[in-house]
C-alpha positions as CSV (number, residue, x, y, z in Angstrom):
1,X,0.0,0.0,0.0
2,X,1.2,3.3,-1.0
3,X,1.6,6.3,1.7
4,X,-1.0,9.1,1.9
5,X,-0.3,11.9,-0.3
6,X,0.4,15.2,2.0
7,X,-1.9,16.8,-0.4
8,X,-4.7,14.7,-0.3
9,X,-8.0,16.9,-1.7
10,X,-9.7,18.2,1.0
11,X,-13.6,18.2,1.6
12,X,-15.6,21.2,0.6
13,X,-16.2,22.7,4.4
14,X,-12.0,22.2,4.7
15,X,-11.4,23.9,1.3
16,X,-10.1,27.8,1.4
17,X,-12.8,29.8,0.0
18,X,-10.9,31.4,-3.4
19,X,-8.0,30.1,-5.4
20,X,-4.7,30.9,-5.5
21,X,-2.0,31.2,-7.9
22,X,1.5,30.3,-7.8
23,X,3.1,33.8,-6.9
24,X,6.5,34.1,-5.2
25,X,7.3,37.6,-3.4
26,X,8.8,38.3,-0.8
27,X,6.8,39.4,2.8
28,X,7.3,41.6,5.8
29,X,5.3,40.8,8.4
30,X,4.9,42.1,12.1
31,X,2.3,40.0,14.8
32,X,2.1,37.3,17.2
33,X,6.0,37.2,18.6
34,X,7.3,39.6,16.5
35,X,8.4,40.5,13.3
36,X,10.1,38.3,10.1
37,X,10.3,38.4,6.2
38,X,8.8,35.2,4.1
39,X,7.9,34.2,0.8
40,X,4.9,33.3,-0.5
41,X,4.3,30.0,-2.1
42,X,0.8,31.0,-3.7
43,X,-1.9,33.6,-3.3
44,X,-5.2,34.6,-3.6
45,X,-8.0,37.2,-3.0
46,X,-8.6,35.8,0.2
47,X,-5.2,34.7,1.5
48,X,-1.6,33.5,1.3
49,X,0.9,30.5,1.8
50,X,4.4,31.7,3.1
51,X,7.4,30.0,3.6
52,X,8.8,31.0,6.9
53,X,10.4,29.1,10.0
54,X,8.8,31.3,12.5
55,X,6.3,29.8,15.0
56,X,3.0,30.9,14.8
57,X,-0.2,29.9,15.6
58,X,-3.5,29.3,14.0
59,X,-5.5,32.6,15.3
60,X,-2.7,34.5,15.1
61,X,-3.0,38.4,13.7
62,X,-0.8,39.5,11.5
63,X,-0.1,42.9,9.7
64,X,1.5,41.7,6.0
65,X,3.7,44.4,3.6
66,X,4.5,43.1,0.1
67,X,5.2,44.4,-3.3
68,X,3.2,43.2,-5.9
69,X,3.0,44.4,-9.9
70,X,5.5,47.3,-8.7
71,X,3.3,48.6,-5.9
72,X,3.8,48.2,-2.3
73,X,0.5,46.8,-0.2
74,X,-0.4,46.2,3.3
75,X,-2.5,43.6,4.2
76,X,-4.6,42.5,7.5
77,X,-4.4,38.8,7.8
78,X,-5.3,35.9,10.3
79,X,-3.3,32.5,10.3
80,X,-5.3,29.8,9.6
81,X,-2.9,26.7,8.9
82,X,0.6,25.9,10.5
83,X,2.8,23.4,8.9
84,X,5.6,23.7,11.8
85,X,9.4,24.8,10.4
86,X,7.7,24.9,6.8
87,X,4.9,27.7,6.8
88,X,1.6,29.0,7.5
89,X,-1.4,29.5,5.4
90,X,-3.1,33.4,6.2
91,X,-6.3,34.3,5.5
92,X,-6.4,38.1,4.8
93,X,-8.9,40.5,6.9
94,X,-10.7,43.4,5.5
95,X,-8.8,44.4,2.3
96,X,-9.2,47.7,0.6
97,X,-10.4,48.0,-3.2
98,X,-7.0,49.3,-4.0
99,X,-5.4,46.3,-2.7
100,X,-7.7,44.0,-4.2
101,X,-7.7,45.5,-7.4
102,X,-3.7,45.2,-7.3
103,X,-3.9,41.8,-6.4
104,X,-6.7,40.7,-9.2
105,X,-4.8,42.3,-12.0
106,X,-1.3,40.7,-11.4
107,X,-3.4,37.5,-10.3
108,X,-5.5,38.0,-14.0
109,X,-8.2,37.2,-12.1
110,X,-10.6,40.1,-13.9
């Protein structure tokens, strides 16, 4: 028998809520225990994957800065996954129309 795939589909009420695209930029962010810079793995409307070593935990706030299509934006996020020593997944909190609009053109998601 073969071992479980790590990313085994998920069901529907486990699933994020929009798509993301493979996207790789760098990320400042300040909450929880401090501050660090990440990468992203993917993104989306509604949230992120970074890379990052730092410990944080589901619930945490966050405050996230990143350049994106040439323009700088700051985000309001929530972790919502840990994957200890590998990264988190953030669901973002309240985002402007500027900031969505930046991220839905370099996402082509109009």
């Amino acid at each position: 028998m073969l071992p479980k795939e790590s990313d085994e589909a998920l069901a529907p009420s486990e699933r994020r809520q929009s798509d993301r695209k493979k996207l790789i930029v760098n990320v400042d962010f300040e909450g929880g225990e401090g501050t660090g810079i990440a990468n992203t793995r993917d993104i989306g409307i509604g949230g992120l994957y970074m890379i990052t070593n730092a410990e944080l935990e589901s619930g945490t706030p966050l405050f996230l800065r990143m350049t994106i299509g040439g323009e700088e934006i700051g985000l309001d996020g929530v972790v919502t996954y840990t994957d200890p020593g590998h990264g988190v997944g953030i669901h973002f909190q309240a985002m402007s129309e500027k900031n969505e609009e930046i991220l839905k053109r370099e996402l082509h998601l109009e």
